[in-house]
C-alpha beads as a LAMMPS data file, in Angstrom:
LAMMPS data file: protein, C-alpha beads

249 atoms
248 bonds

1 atom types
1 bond types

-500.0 500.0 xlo xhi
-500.0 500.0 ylo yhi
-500.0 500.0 zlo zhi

Masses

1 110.0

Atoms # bond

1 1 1 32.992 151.908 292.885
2 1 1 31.038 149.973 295.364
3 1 1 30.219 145.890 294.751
4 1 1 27.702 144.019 296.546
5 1 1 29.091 140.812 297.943
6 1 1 27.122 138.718 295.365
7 1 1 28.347 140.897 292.639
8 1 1 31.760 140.233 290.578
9 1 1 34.528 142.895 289.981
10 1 1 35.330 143.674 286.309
11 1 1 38.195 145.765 285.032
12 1 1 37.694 146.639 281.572
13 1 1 39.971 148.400 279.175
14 1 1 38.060 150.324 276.630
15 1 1 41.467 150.790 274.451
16 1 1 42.140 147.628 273.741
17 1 1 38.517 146.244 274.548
18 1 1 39.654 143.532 277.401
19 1 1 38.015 142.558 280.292
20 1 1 39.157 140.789 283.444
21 1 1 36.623 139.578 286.345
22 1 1 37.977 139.302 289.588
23 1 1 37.832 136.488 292.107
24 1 1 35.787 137.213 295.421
25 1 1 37.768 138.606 297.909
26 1 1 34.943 139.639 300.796
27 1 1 32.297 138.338 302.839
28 1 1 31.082 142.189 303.393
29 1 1 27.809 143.174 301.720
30 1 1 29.255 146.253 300.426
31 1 1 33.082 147.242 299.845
32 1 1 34.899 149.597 297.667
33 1 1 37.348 149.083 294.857
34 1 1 39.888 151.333 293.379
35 1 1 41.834 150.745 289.906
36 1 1 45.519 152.176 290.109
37 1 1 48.299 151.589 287.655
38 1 1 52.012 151.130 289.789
39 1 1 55.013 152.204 287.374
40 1 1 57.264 150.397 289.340
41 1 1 56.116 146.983 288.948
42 1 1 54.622 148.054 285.428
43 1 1 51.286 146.540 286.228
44 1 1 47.543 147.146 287.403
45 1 1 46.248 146.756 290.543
46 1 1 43.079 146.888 293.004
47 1 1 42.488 148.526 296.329
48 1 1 39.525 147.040 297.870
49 1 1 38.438 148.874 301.651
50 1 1 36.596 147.585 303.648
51 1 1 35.394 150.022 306.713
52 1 1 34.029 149.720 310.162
53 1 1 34.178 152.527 311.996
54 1 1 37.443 153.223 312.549
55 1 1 38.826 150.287 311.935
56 1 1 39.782 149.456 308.034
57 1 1 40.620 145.768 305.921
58 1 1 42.474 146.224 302.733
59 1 1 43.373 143.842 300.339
60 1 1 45.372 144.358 297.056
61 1 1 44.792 142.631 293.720
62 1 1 48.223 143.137 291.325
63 1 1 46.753 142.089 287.842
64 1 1 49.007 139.550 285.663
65 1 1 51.366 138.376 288.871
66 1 1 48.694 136.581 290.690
67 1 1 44.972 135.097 290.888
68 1 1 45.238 135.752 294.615
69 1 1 43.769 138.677 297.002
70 1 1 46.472 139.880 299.927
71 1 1 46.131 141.681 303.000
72 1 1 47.435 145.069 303.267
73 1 1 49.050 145.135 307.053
74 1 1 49.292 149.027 308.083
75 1 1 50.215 149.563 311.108
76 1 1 49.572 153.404 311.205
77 1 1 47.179 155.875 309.261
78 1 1 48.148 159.513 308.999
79 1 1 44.604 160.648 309.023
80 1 1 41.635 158.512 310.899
81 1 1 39.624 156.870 309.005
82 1 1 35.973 156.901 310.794
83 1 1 35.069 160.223 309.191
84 1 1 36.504 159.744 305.682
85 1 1 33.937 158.268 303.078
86 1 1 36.424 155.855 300.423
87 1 1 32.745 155.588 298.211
88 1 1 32.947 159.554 297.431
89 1 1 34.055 161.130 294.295
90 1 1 37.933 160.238 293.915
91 1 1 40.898 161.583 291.396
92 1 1 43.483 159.507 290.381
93 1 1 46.645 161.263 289.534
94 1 1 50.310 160.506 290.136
95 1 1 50.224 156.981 290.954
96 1 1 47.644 157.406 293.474
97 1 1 44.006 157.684 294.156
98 1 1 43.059 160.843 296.355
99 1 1 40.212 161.479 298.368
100 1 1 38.781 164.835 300.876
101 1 1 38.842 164.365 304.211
102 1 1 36.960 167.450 305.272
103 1 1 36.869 166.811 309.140
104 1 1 41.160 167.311 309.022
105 1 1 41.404 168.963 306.204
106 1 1 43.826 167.047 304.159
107 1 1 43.558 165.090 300.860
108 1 1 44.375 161.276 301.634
109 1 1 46.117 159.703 298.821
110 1 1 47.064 155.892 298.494
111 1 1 50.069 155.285 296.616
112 1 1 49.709 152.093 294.269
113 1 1 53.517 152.480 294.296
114 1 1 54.533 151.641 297.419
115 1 1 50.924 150.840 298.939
116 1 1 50.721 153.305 301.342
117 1 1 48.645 156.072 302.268
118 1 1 49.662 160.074 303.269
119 1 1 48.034 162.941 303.380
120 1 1 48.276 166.440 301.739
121 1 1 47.233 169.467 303.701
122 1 1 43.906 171.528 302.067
123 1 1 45.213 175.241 300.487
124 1 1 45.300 178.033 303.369
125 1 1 42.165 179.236 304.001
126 1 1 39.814 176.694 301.923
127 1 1 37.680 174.962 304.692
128 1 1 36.082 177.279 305.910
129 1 1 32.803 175.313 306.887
130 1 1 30.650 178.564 308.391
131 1 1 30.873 179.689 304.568
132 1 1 31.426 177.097 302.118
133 1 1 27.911 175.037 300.963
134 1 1 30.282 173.061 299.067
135 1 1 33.945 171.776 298.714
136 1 1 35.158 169.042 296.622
137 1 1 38.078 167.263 294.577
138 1 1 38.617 167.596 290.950
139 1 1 41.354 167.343 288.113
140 1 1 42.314 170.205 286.098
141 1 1 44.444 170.002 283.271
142 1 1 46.414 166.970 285.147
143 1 1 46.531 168.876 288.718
144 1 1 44.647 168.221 291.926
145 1 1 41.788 170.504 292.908
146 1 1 39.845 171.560 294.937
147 1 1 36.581 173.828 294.102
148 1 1 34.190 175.398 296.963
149 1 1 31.342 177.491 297.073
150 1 1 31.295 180.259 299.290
151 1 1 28.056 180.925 301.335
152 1 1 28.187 184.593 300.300
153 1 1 29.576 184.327 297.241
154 1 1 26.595 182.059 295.980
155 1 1 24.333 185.498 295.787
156 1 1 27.117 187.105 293.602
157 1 1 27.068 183.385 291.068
158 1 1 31.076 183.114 291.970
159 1 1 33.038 179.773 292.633
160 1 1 36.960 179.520 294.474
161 1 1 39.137 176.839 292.831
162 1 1 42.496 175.940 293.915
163 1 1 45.277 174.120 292.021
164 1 1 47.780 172.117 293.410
165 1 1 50.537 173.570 291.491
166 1 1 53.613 171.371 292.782
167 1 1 52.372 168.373 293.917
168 1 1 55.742 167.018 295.192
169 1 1 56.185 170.141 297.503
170 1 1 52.364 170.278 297.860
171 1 1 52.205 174.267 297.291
172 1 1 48.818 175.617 296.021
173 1 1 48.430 178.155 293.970
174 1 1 46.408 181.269 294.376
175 1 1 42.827 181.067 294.368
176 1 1 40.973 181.669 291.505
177 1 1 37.224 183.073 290.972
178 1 1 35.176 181.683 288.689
179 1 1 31.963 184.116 288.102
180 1 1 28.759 182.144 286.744
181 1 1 27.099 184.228 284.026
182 1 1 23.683 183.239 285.281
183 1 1 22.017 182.464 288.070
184 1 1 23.223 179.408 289.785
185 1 1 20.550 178.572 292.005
186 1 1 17.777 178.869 289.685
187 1 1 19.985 177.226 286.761
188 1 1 19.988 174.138 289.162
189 1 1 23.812 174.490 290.894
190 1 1 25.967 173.469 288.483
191 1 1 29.181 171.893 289.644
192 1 1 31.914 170.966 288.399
193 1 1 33.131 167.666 287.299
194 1 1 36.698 168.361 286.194
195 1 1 38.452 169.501 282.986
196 1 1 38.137 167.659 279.475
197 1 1 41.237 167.307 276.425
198 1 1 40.475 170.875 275.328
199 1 1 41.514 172.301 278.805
200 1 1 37.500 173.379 279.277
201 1 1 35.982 173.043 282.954
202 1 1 32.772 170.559 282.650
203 1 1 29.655 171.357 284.974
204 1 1 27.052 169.474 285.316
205 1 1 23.329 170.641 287.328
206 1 1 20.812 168.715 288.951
207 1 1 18.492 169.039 286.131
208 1 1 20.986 167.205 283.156
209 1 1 22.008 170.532 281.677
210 1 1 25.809 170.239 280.925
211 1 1 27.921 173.678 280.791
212 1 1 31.671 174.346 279.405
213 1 1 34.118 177.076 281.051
214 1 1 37.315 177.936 279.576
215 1 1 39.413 180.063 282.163
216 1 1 41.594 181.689 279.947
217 1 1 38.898 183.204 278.129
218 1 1 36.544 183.418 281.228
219 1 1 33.758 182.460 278.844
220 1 1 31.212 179.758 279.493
221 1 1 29.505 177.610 276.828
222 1 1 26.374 175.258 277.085
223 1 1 26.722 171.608 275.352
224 1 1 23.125 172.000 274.086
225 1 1 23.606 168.987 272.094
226 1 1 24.519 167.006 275.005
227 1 1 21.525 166.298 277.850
228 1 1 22.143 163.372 280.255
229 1 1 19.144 160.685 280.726
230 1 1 16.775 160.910 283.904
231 1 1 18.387 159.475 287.097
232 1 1 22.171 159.449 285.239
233 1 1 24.935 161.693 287.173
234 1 1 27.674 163.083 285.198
235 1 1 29.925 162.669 287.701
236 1 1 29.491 158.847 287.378
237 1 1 30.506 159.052 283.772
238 1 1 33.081 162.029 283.767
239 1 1 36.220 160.347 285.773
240 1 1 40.216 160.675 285.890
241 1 1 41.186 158.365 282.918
242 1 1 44.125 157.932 280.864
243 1 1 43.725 155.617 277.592
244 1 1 46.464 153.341 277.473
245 1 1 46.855 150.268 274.741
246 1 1 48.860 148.566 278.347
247 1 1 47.324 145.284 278.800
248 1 1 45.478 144.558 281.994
249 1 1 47.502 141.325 282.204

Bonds

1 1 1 2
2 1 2 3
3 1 3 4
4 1 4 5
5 1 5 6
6 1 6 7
7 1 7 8
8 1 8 9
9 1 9 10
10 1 10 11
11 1 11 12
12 1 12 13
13 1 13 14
14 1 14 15
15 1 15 16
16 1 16 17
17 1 17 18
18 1 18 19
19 1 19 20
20 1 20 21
21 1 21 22
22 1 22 23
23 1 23 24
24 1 24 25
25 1 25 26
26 1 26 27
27 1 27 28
28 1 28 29
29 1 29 30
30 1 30 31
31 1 31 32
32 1 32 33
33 1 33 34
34 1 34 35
35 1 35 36
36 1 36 37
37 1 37 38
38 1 38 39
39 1 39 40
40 1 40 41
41 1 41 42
42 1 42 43
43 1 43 44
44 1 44 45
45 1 45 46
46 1 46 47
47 1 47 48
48 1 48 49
49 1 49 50
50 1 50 51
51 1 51 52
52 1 52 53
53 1 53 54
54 1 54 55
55 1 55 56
56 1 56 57
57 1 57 58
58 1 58 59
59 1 59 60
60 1 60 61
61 1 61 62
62 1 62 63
63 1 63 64
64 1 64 65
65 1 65 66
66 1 66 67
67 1 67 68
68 1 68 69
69 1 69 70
70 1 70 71
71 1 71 72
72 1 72 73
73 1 73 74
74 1 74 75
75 1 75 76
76 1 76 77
77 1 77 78
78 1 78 79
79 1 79 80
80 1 80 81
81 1 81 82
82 1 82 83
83 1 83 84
84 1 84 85
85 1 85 86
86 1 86 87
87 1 87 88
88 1 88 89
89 1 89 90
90 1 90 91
91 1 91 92
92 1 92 93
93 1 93 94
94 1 94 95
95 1 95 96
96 1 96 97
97 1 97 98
98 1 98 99
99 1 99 100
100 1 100 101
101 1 101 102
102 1 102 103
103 1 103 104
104 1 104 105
105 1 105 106
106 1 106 107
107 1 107 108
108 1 108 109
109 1 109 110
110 1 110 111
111 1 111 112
112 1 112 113
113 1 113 114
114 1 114 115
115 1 115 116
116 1 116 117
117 1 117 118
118 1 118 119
119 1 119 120
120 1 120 121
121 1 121 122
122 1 122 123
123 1 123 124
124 1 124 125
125 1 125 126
126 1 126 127
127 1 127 128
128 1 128 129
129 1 129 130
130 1 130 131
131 1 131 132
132 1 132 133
133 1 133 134
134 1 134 135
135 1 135 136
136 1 136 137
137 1 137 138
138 1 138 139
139 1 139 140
140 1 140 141
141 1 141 142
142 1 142 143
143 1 143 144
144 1 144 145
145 1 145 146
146 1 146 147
147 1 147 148
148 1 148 149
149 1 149 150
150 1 150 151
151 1 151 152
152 1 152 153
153 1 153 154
154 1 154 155
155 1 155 156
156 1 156 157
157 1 157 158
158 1 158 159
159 1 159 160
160 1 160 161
161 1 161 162
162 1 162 163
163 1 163 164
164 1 164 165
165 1 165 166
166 1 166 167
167 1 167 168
168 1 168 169
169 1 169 170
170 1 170 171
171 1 171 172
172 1 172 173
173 1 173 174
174 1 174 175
175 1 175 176
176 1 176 177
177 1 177 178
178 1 178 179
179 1 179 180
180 1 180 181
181 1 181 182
182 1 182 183
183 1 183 184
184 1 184 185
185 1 185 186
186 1 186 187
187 1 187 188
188 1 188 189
189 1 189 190
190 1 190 191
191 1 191 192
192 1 192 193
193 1 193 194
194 1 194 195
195 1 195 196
196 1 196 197
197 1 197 198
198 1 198 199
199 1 199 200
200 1 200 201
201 1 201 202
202 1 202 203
203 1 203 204
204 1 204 205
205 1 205 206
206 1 206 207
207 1 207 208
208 1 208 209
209 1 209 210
210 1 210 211
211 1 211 212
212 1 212 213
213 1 213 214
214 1 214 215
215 1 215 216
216 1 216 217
217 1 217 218
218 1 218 219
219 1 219 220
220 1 220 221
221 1 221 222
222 1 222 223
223 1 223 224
224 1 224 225
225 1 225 226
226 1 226 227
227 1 227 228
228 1 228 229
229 1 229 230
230 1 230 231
231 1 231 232
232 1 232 233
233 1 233 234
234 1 234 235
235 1 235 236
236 1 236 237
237 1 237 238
238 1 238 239
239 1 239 240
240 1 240 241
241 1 241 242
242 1 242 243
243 1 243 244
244 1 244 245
245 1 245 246
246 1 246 247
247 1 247 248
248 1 248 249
């Protein structure tokens, strides 16, 4: 999510229907915020990054403890920072927000838990930049993953998508194809957006068209009912989200 500095921070909880604004925390023009959920200290809380170059500010927000921003001291990164864009599609899973970092090809997660950030290698093989007109993070079924199109794979309408079977040992699990059953260029490149409570992939092309695929069947369905306004991206609508009646404070 990404604030201008004249713009306040709301967290809303469409459960239970409660909103919190935020105090200001940055003199920046434009920052990013991050909602994560910390099972250790039971509460909510806010990443906000700030980046120049390769130099990062973070601040954390714990909801209910405090009305005050703090600074997040780290004195190392395992990844650097300059190349990795915080404003990009994330996933939140597992306590912590995850984001590609294509030029080392790792996944960089911050942990709400203990407030720090690692890194979890890419699946051999995926990353292959001479091929792939496309790689990015998703959440399947409640596992990290990552999708990619494959330069000349695009001519036969097939997709790779790796799942990140055991996270705590961070082993991936074997590639598997997904085969468009029409043409994906001219159908306008659907991609996908991640999986939805009936364990069905969502895709989503550049002209508002949104497509089901269930990969046990290997079938694909078209939400004809569903079309998504001019200008509207279902990406910023489609997120990781778990509905909780917790209360923010």
């Amino acid at each position: 999510m990404r604030f201008r500095q004249s713009e306040h921070v709301h967290i809303v909880n469409p459960c239970t229907r409660e909103v919190i604004t935020l105090p200001h925390a940055s003199t920046c023009d434009k920052v990013v915020h991050q909602l994560g959920f910390s099972e250790l200290t039971n509460e909510y809380k806010v990443l906000q990054v700030h980046k120049t170059g390769t130099k990062l500010k973070l601040k954390i927000f714990s909801l209910g403890s405090t009305r005050l921003w703090r600074d997040l001291d780290l004195d190392h990164l395992p990844f650097n920072p300059k190349s990795l864009y915080f404003s990009r599609r994330s996933v939140w899973l597992r306590g912590g927000i995850h984001w590609m970092h294509e030029d080392e090809n790792v996944i960089v997660v911050f942990d709400f838990r203990d407030e720090r950030f690692r890194v979890i290698p890419f699946p051999i093989h995926a990353g292959n930049y001479r091929r792939i007109l496309s790689l990015e993070l998703i959440e399947v079924n409640g596992y990290v993953a990552v999708y990619e199109y494959e330069g000349g794979s695009i001519i036969e309408n097939t997709m790779g998508l790796w799942i990140l079977e055991d996270y705590e040992n961070q082993i991936w699990g074997v590639k598997k194809g997904i085969r468009f059953n029409f043409s994906w260029r001219i159908e306008g490149s659907p991609s996908p957006l991640g999986t939805i409570h009936t364990g069905d992939l969502v895709l989503s092309d550049s002209n508002g068209e949104v497509y089901l695929y269930n990969m046990e069947s290997a079938r694909w369905g078209n939400m004809s009912s569903i079309r998504l306004p001019d200008r509207v991206a279902l990406s910023s609508l489609l997120t990781s989200y778990d509905e909780t009646i917790q209360p923010l404070t």
